[in-house]
C-alpha positions in Angstrom: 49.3 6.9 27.4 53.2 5.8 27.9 53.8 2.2 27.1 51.7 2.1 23.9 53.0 0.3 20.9 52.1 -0.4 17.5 52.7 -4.5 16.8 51.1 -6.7 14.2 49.2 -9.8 15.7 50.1 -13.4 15.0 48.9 -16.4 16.1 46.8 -19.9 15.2 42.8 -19.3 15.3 42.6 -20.6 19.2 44.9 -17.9 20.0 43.4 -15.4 22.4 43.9 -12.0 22.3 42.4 -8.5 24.9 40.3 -6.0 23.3 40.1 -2.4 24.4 37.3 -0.5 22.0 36.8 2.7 23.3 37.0 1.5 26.9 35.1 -1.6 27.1 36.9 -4.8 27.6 36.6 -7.5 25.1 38.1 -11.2 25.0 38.0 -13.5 22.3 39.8 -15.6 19.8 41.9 -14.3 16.4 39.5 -17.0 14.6 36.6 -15.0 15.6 38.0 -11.7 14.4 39.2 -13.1 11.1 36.1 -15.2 10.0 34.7 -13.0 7.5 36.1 -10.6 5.6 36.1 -7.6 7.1 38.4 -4.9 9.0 38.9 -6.9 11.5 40.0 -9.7 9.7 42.8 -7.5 8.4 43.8 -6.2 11.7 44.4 -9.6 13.2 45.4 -11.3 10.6 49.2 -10.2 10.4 49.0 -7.9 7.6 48.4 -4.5 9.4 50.1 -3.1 12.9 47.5 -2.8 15.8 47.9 -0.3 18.9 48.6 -2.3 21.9 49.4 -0.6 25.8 51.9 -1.7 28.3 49.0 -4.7 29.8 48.8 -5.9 26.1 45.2 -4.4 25.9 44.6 -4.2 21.5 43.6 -0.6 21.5 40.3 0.3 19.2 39.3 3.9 18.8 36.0 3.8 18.5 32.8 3.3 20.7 32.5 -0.2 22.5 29.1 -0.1 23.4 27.9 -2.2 20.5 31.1 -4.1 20.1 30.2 -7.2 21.4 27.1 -7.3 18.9 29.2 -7.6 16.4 31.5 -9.9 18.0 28.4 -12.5 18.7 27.5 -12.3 15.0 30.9 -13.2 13.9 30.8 -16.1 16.5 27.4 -17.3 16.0 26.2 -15.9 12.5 23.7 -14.3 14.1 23.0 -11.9 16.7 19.8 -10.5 19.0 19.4 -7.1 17.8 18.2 -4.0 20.0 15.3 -2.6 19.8 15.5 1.2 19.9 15.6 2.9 16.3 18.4 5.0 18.5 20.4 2.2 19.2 19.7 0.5 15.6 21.5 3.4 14.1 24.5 3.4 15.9 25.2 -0.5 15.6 24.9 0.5 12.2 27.3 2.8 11.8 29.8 0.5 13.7 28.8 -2.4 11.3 30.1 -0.2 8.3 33.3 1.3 10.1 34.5 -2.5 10.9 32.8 -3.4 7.2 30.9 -6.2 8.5 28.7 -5.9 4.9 26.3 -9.2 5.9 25.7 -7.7 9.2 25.2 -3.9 8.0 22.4 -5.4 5.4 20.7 -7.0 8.2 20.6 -3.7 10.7 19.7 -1.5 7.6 16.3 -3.8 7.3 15.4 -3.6 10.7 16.0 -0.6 10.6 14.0 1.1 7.6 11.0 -1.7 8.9 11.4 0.4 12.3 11.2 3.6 10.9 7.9 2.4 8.7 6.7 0.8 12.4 6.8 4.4 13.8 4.9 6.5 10.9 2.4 8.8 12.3 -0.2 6.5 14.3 -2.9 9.2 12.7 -3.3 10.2 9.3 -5.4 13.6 8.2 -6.1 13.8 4.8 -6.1 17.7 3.7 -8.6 18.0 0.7 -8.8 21.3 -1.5 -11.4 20.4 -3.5 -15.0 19.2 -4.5 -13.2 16.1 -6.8 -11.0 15.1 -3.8 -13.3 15.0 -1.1 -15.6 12.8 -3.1 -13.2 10.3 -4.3 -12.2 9.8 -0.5 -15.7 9.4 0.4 -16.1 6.5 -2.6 -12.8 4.7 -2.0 -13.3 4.0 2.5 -15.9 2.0 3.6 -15.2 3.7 7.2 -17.6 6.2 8.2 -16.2 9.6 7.8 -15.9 13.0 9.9 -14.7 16.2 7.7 -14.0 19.2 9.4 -14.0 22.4 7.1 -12.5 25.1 8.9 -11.1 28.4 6.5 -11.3 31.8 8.9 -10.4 33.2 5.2 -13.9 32.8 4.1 -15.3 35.1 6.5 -16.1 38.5 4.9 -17.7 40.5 8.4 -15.7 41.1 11.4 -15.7 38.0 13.9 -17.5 38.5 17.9 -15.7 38.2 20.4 -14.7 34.4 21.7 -14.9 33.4 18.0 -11.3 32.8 17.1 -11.3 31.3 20.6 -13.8 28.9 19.6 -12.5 28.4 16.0 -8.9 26.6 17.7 -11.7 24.7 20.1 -13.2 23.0 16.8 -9.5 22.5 15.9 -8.3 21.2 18.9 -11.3 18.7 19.3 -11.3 17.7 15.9 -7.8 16.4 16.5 -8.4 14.9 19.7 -11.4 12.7 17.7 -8.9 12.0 15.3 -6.2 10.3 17.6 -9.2 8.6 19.7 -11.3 6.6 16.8 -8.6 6.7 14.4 -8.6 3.1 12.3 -12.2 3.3 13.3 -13.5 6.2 11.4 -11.6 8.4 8.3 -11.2 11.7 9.7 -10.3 14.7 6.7 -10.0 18.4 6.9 -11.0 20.6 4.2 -9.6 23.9 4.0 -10.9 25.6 1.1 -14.2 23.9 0.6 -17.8 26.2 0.8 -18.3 29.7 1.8 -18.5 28.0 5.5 -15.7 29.3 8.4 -16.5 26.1 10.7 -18.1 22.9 9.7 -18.4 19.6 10.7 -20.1 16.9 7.9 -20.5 13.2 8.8 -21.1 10.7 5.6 -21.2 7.1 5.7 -21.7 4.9 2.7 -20.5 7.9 0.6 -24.0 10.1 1.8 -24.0 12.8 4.1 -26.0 11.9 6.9 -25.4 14.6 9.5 -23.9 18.5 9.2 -23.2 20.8 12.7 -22.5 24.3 11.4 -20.7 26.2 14.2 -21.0 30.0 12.4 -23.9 32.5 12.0 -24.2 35.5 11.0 -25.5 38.5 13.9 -26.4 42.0 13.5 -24.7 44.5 15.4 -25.7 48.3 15.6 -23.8 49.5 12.8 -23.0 46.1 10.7 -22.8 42.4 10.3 -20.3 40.6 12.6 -19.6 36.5 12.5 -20.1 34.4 15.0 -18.4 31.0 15.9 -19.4 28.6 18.6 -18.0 25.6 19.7 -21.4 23.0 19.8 -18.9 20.5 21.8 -21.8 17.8 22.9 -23.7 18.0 19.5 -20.1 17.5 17.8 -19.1 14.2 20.3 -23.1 13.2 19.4 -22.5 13.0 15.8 -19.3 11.4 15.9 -20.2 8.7 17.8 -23.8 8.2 15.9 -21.3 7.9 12.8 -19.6 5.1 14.3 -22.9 2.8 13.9 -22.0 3.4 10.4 -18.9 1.2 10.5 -17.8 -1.9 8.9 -20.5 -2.1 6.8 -19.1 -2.8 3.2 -22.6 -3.6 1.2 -24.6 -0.5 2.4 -26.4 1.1 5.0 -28.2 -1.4 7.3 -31.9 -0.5 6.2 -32.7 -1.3 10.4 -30.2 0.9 11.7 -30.8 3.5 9.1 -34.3 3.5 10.3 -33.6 3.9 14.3 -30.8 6.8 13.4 -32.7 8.5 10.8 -36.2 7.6 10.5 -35.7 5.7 7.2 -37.7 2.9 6.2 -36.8 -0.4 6.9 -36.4 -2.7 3.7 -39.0 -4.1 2.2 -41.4 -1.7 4.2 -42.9 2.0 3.4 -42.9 4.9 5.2 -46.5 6.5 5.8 -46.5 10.1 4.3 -45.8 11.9 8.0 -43.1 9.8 8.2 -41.7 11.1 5.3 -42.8 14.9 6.0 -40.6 14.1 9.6 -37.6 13.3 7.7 -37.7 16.2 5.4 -38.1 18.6 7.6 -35.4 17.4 9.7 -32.7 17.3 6.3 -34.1 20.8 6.2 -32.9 21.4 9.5 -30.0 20.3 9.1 -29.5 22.3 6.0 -30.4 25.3 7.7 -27.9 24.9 10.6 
């Protein structure tokens, strides 16, 4: 641009001097700029030549759009800060180009605090084995919903629909995850049993509830694997676990009674009471 200039800047403190940083306007006092120790403070302090144009418009290469942050926080000593982790990140890289050090500490911790506000909202834990899965089941006192789904346990050719179905478990099983997460511990197990596609619910470290959604069927010339997708039995189970929550000294003996035909405390189950509730565990063994 004609009429530019290089100059060095003097004045007292009160002076005023016109700021052009990378197009946006800026007006304020050489006391300002000089207050701490920074770039600036060389710049207008008469020991450096600054790039001024024909309207006596200082000329700043760099990006004004948080320019005026920094110039509050020199003013004041401190200084609203935006909220966007976008916007966080490019004040802070203005704060260390004009080596504003007690400003670039402060926008670094709000920073790394916003990047720790934004961590996934929904944590999976993936298990591999026996020891794994039961030390997660001892350490929550949240109910808990595993999912075991390995297609490479399957040694017979799958029907038809049943890698369909297999990504339906999947897909639901996530969905469950992001809806009662906080509520219930959700983990997937990948390697587990001989099992394809299970679901296991356990509260107070027991299993109380198993849907198996693979069987074995018998074609004309050999065995073939079949996967379903039991969607309402799945949602049933989840939400029956969910009685199960917040209950740090054991299962409530009332509640276990109503959900599972235990007996209440103190109390006894009569012997068909008790031949109900084995055959139902066999059941669910058997599924």
């Amino acid at each position: 641009m004609s009429g530019e200039q290089k100059t060095v800047i003097q004045g007292g403190a009160a002076k005023y001097v016109k700021l052009n940083v990378g197009g946006s306007l800026h007006y304020t006092t050489i006391g300002t700029l000089t207050k701490q120790d920074t770039m600036l403070r060389a710049m207008f302090s008469g020991r450096m030549e600054v790039l001024t144009d024909s309207e006596g418009w200082i000329l700043i290469d760099r990006c004004g759009k948080h320019f005026g942050t920094i110039l509050n926080y020199l003013r004041d000593g401190s200084v609203s800060l935006p909220e966007a982790r976008r916007e966080l990140g490019e004040l802070l890289s203005e704060c260390k180009y004009y080596l504003v050090s007690d400003l670039v500490q402060i926008v670094d911790s709000a920073l790394k605090k916003k990047i720790e506000d934004q961590d996934p909202i929904c944590k999976v834990p993936l298990i591999t084995s026996a020891k794994e899965e039961q030390a997660l089941l001892h350490k929550t006192n949240k109910p808990v919903v595993k999912l075991l789904c390995n297609r490479h346990n399957n040694k017979y050719s799958y029907t038809n629909n049943s890698d369909d179905n297999i990504l339906r478990n999947i897909e639901l099983f996530d969905k469950l995850s992001l809806r009662f997460y906080g509520r219930v511990l959700f983990i997937k197990d990948v390697i587990g049993s001989q099992e394809i596609c299970c679901w296991s619910y356990y509260a107070h470290g027991q299993k109380m509830a198993e849907v198996c959604c693979t069987s074995i069927v018998y074609g004309t010339d050999k065995k073939h694997t079949k996967v379903e997708f039991p969607e309402a039995r799945i949602y049933e189970e989840t939400l029956n676990i969910l009685l199960y929550e917040d209950r740090n000294k054991g299962p409530d003996a009332e509640l276990m009674q109503a959900t599972r035909g235990y007996p209440p405390k103190g109390g006894t189950a009569s012997d068909e009471e008790e031949e109900m509730e084995r055959h139902e565990r066999d059941k669910l063994r058997r599924k």
